[in-house]
C-alpha positions in Angstrom: -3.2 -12.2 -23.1 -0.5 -9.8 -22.6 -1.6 -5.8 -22.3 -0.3 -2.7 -22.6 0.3 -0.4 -19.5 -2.1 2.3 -20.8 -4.7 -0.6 -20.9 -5.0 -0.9 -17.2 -4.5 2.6 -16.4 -7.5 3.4 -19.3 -9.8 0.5 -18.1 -9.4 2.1 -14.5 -10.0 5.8 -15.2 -13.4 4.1 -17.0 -14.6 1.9 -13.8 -14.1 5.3 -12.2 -15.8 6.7 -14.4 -19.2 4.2 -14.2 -18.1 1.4 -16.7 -18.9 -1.7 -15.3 -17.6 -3.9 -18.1 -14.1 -2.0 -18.5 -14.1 -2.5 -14.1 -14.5 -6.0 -15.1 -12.1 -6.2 -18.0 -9.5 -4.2 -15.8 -9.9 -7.2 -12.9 -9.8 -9.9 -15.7 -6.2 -8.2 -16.6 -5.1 -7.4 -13.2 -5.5 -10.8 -11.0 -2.9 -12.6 -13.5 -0.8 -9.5 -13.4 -0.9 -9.3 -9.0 -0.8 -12.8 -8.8 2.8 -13.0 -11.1 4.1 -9.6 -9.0 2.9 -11.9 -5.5 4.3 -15.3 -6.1 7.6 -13.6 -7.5 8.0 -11.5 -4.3 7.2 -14.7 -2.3 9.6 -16.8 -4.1 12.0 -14.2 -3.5 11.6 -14.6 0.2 11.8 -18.6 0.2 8.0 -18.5 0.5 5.8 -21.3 -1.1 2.7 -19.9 -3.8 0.4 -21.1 -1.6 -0.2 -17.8 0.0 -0.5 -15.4 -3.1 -3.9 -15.9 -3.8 -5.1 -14.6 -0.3 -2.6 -11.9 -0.7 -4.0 -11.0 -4.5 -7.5 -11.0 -3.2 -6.6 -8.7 -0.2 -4.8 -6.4 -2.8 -7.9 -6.6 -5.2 -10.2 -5.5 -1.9 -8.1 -2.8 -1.1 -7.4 -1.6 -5.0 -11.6 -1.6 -5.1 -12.1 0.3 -1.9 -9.5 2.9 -2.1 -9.9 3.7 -6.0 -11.1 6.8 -6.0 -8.0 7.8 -4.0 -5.5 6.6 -7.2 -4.6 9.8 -9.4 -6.1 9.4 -12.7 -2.9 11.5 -14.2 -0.5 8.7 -13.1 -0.2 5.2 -14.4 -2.0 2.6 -12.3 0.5 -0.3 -12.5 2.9 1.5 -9.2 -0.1 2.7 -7.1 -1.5 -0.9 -7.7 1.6 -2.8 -7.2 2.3 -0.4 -3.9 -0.9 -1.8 -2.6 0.1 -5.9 -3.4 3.7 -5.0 -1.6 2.0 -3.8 1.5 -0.7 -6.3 1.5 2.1 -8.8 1.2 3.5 -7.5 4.1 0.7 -7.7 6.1 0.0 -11.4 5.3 3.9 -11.9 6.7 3.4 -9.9 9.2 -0.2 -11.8 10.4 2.0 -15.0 9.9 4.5 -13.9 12.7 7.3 -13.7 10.4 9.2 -10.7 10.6 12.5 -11.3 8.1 14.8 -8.6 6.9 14.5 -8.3 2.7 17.2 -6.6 1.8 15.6 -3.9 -1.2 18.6 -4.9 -3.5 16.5 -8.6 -3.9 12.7 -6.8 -4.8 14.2 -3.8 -7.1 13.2 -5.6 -9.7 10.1 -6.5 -8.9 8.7 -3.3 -7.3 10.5 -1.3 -10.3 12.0 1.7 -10.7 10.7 4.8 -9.1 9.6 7.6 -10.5 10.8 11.2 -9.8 7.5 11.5 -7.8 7.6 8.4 -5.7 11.1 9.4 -4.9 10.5 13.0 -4.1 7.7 11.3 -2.0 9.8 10.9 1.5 10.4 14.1 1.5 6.6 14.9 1.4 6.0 12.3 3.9 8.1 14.3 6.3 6.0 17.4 5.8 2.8 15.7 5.8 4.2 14.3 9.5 5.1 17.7 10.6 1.1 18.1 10.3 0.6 16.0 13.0 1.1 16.7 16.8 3.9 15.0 18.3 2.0 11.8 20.2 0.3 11.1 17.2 3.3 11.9 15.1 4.7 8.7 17.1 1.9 6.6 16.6 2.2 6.8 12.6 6.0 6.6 12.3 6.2 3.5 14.8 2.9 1.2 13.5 2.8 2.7 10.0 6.7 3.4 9.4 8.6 1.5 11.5 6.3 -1.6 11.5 5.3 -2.0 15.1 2.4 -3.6 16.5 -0.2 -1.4 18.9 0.7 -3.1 21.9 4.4 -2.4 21.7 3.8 0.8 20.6 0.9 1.1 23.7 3.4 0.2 26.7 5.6 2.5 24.8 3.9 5.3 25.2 1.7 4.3 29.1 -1.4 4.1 27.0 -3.8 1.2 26.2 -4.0 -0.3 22.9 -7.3 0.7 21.8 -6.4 4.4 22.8 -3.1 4.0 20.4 -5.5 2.4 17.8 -7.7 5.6 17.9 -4.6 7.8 17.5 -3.8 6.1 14.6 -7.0 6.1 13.3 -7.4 10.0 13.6 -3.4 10.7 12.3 -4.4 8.6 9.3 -7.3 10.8 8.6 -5.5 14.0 9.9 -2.6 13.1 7.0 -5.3 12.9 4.4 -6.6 15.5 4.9 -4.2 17.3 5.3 -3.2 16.1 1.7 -6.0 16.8 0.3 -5.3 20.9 1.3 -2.2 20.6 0.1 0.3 20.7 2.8 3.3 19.4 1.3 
């Protein structure tokens, strides 16, 4: 059954809202819709199917979990199909296999920005100037630039779990520091 756009983004703002049965409705819609955007992207990447419903299941987690953080005034389909390209990501990256993708080949999956998303690096950088500069580092290197802990770790003379609890308190630094308002 095909849907409209407003459909998903309507039977969200009702889960949040209490609704069990739209919650329900919206995963019966979404799955079909994650798994297409998953085994496209894989496909894309010479990857086999076989791994997009571990990927869909880990983006269904995370969309349940985190969706109170999804602005209701915005359309769900990017914020959820953000969430599928970086769980995707992190299934590769578990995997071992770091390849370039060259954005030209996903456009058309991932879409076209909005004015938002695209004003958005700008407000990453002033969300990052929030931050002092070690765990400034932390962020851009694991989150940004990809790296693992222990790289970043010997990096910096520090042990992993100490960089791990950097992270861990940047990440909630930069939230909250979005929730004030700082950009």
């Amino acid at each position: 059954m095909l849907h409209r756009p407003e459909d998903l983004t309507q039977l969200m703002q009702a889960a949040n809202r209490g609704d069990a049965a739209a919650y329900r409705r919206l995963l019966d819609r979404l799955a079909p819709w994650l798994r297409g955007i998953v085994r496209r992207s894989l496909a894309q990447m010479n990857r086999g199917p076989e791994e997009a419903e571990d990927i869909v299941q880990e983006t269904l987690i995370a969309i349940h979990l985190k969706r109170q953080t999804w602005d209701e005034r915005q359309p769900l389909e990017p914020w959820a199909r953000a969430i599928a390209h970086h769980k995707l990501v992190d299934a590769l990256r578990r995997r071992g296999m770091r390849e370039h993708v060259d954005i030209d080949d996903v456009a058309e999956v991932l879409g076209t920005p909005a004015p938002q998303e695209e004003a958005a690096g700008g407000d990453l950088a002033r969300l990052l100037a929030t931050l002092g500069e070690r765990q400034r580092r932390v962020v851009e290197a694991i989150a940004i630039e990809g790296r693992s802990a222990r790289e970043v770790a010997v990096e910096l003379g520090a042990s992993e779990v100490a960089v791990r609890v950097a992270l861990h308190r940047a990440l909630k630094a930069l939230a909250a520091a979005y929730r004030r308002g700082a950009l």
